[in-house]
N, C-alpha and C positions, 0 to 999 in steps of 0.2 A: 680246669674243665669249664667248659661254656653251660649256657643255659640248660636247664634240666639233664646235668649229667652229661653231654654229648661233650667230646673233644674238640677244642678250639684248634685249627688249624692252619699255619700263615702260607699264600704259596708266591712264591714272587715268578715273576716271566708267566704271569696268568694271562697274558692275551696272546699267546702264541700256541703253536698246533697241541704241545702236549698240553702246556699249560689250563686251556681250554676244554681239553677230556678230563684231564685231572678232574678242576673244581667241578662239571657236571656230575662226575664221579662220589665226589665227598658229600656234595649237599645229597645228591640220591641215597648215598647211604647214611643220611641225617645231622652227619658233623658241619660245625659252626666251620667256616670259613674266613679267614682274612687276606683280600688281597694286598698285597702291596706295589704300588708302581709309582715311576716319578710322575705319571701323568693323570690327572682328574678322570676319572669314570667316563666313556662315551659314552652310557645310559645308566639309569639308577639301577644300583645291586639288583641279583635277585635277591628272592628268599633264600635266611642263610648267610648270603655273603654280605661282610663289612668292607670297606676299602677305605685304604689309610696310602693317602701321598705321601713318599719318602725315597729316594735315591737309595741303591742298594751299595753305593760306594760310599756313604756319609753313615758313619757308624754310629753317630749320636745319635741322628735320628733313629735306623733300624735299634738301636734298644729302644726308643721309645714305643716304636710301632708293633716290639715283637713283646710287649709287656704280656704276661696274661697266656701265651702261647703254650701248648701241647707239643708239638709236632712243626718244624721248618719246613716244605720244601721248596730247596731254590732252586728255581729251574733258568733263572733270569741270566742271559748271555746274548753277546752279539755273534751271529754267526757269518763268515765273511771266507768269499771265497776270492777277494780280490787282495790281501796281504793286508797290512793291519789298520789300516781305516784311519789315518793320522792318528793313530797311538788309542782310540776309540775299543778296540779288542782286548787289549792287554786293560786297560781302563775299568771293562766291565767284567771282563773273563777270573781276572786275578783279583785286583783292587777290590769288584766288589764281591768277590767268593770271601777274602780276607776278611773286610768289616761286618758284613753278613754273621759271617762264622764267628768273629767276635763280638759280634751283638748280642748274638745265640746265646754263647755262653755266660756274657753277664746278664740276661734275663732270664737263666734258667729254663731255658725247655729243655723237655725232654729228650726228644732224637732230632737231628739236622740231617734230613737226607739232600744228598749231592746229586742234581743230573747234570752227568759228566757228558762224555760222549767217547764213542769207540776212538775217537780222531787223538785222544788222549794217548793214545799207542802210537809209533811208527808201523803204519800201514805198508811202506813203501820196504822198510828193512825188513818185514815177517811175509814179505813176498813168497810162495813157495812154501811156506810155515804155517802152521793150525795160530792162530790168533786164540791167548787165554790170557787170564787174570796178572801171568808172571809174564808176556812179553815186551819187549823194549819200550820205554816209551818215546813222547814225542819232543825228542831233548836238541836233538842233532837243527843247529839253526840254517839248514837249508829245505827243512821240512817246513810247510805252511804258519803264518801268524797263528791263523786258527788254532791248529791243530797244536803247537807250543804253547798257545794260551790255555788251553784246557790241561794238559801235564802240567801248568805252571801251577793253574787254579788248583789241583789237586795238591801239591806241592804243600803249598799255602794254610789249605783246609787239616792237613794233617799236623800240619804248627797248633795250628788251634786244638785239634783232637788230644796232643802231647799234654795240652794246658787244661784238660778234663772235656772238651767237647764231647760228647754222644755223635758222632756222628758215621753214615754209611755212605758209599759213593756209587750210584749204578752208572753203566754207558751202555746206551742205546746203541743200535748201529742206524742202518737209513730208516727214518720214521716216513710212515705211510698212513693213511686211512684215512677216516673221516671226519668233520668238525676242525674243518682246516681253514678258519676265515679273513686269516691276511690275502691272500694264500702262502704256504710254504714254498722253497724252491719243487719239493718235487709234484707238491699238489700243483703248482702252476703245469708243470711238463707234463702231467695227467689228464689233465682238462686240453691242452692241445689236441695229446692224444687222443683222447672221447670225441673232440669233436673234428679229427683227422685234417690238424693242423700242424703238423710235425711233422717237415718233411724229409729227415732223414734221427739216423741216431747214429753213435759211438760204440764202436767195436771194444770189450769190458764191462765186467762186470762191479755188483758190489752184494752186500748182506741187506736184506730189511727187513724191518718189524712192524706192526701195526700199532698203530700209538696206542690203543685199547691195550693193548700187552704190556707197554709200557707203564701205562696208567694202572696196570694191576702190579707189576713187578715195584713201583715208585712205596705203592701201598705196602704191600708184604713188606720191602726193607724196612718202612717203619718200624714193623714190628719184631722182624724176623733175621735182618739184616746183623752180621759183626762187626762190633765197631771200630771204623778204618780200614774196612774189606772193602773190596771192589767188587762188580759184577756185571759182567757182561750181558744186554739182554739182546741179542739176538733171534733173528727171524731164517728164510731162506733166501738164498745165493740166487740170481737173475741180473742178467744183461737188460740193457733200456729195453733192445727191441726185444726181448720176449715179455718184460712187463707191455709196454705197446703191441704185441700180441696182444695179449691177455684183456687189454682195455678196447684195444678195437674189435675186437669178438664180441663184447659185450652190445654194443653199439653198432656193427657194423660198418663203421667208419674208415675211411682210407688211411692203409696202414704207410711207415714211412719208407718211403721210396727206396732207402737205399741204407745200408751200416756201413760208416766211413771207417776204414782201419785208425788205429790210433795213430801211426807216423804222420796217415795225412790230418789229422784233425791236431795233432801240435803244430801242423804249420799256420794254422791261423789263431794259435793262443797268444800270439804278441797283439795282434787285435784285441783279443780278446780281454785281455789284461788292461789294455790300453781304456777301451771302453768301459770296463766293469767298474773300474777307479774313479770314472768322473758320473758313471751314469747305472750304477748297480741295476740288475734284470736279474733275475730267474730264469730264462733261457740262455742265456749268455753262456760261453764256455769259455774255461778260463784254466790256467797252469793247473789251479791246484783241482779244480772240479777231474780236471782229465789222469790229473795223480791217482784222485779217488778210484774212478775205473780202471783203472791200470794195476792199482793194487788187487786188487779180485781179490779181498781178504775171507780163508778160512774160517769163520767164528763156533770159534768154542764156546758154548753156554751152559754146558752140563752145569756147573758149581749152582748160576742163579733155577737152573731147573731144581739141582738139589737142594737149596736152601729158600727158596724163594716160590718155589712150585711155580716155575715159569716153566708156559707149555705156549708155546708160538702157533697161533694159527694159521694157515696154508696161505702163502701169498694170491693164489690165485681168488683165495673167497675174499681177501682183503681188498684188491684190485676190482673184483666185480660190486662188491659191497659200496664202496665208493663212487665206482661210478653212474652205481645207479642211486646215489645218494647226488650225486653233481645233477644229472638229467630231472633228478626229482625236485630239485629248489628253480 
């Protein structure tokens, strides 16, 4: 336990969209914070937060860093929609899920919560099928880098659980919202949207959640979670252009011109692919981004609703909530 009783808590992948709800999350509600990242502070901590330089794939180090720890959560991954990043995916996704989770457990903390990702399932084989806790996962090697790297990461994390880890694994499906300051891929296509620079979208859909949601479900599994259960937190089902509804209502901004069917939009994913590998974007469309839509995955969440008291709220207040959080900075 950290200073006057409050829980020390490590989170790694702290400067990315969830990462960045999370710790505004923990210090609000008074717990001592540590981040960890391989890279120096871009400004001094707040109150609250410690930060400790360490690579989450150098295992010596994360036991050093994770000394003193309550609570892990790792959120730290590369997320790639362009295939595996000269070996950069598999690197951080598995490698450093493994030394992480082996840190974990020789410095004794208490619970290792996992954020996984929905992409840990085959989206593409539960076509047609409710997506839950027991569907296939993402094993089949003509499924995305990504997406095999997260079933590998879990894979991995449960070797460690077998060897006494505590640990819980949640998956997110498409995160949304606000306090998104790299930006995210979807915050980027959001902020087009707002300000009616998008000029067409993709026919398919996907799942999303508000990262707020997340950021409450990350929490509950601390406490609430079983160890080595999974849990899906999902939100509701929409197509780009009914989110781009959704954000150019707000704004009244020009909505995109046109929803290209998915046949014609695979014919320029060899482009696509082509560019995204030497020159990574967040508007870029790419094989695996168009898989995503294409899969239009069912998500079942009942279990994390039952165990977790995850209650998603309405896309559309998440969408307006954001955007007028973007018009407002």
């Amino acid at each position: 336990m950290g200073r006057s009783g409050a829980m020390t808590v490590a989170v790694t992948g702290a400067a990315g969209h969830v990462g960045t709800n999370l710790v505004a999350a923990l210090t609000a509600a008074g717990q001592q914070v540590r981040v960890i990242d391989r890279r120096e502070p871009p400004a001094p901590p707040s109150d609250g937060v410690d930060w400790v330089v360490a690579d989450v794939r150098d295992q010596a180090a994360m036991t050093v860093a994770l000394q003193d720890i309550d609570v892990v959560y790792h959120l730290a991954a590369v997320i790639s929609v362009a295939g595996p990043m000269s070996g950069l995916v598999d690197s951080v996704n598995i490698d450093g899920v493994r030394a992480t989770a082996r840190a974990a457990l020789t410095s004794g903390v208490r619970r290792f919560v996992q954020c996984s990702s929905v992409h840990a399932y085959d989206l593409m084989a539960c076509r047609g099928a409710v997506v839950n806790e027991d569907s296939p996962r993402s094993l089949d090697p003509r499924v995305p880098a990504y997406d095999r790297s997260k079933a590998a990461g879990e894979m991995v994390l449960r070797q460690v659980v077998d060897d006494g880890l505590n640990a819980v694994i949640i998956n997110p499906t498409g995160v949304v919202g606000p306090l998104d300051p790299e930006p995210s891929r979807m915050g980027v296509v959001l902020r087009a949207i707002a300000a009616g620079r998008l000029p067409a979208t993709i026919r398919g859909s996907f799942d999303w959640v508000d990262v707020r949601d997340v950021v409450a479900a990350l929490i509950a599994a601390s406490e609430l979670g079983a160890v080595g259960e999974n849990y899906l937190i999902g939100g509701d089902s929409a197509t780009v252009a009914e989110i781009a509804d959704l954000a150019a209502g707000v704004t009244d901004a020009r909505r995109p011109a046109v929803e290209l069917p998915m046949w014609l939009a695979r014919l320029f994913t060899p482009v696509g692919d082509a560019v995204a590998r030497r020159y990574p974007h967040p508007m870029l469309y790419t094989t695996d981004t168009l898989n995503a839509l294409a899969s239009e995955p069912d998500i079942d969440h009942s279990k994390a609703t039952t165990v977790l008291g995850h209650e998603p709220r309405p896309l559309a207040r998440t969408v307006t909530e954001l955007v007028h959080s973007l018009r407002a900075a």
